[in-house]
N, C-alpha and C positions, 0 to 999 in steps of 0.2 A: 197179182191184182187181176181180177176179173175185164174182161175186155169192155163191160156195161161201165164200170166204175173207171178204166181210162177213157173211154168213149168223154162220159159225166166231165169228168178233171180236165180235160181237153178244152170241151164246151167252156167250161168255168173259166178256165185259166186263159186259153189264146183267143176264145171269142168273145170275150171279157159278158158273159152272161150276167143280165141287167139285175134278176131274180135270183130268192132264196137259192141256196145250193139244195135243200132241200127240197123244192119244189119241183126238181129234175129228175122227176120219176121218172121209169122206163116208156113211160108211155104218155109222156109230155108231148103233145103237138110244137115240134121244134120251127116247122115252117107256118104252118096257121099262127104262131105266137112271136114269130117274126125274129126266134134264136139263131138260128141260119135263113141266107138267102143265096141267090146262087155262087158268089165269093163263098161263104160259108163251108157251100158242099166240097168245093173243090180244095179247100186249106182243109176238111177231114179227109178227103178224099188222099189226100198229101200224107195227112197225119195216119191213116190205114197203111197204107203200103212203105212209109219210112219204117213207123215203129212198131207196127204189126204183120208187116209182111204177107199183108195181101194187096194183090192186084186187083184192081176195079176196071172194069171193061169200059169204055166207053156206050153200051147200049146198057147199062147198068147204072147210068148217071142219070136216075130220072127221081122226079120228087118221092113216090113211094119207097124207095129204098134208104130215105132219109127224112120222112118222117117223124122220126120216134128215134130215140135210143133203141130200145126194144126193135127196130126194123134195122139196124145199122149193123145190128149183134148180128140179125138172121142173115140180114149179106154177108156178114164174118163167116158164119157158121156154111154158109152153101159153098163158100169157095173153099174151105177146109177139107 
């Protein structure tokens, strides 16, 4: 499974996401739309480094990097 699509399942399933599962395109404003807030970042931030095996820095904990699906991947992708 694609890291966007467990990102997606994540949201859906433990941040009990209010909206379509369909509506969770990659480039869904997750914090403008009030999907996460800062709990939020930090249960993905959990859910990153348990089940995916990256480590998130703590100057890495800022709203742009959790934005979007789509900006979640790109933090996956730069720490790879």
């Amino acid at each position: 499974m694609s890291a966007d699509q467990q990102i997606r399942d994540f949201i859906v399933g433990e941040l009990q996401f209010q909206g379509k599962p369909e509506d969770l395109t990659d480039d869904y404003p997750l914090l403008e739309n009030e999907v996460i807030d800062s709990m939020g970042i930090f249960q993905i931030v959990s859910f990153l480094e348990s089940d995916l095996g990256v480590e998130v820095d703590d100057d890495e904990l800022v709203p742009d990097n959790f934005a979007t699906i789509k900006s979640i991947v790109g933090l996956i992708a730069a720490k790879k």
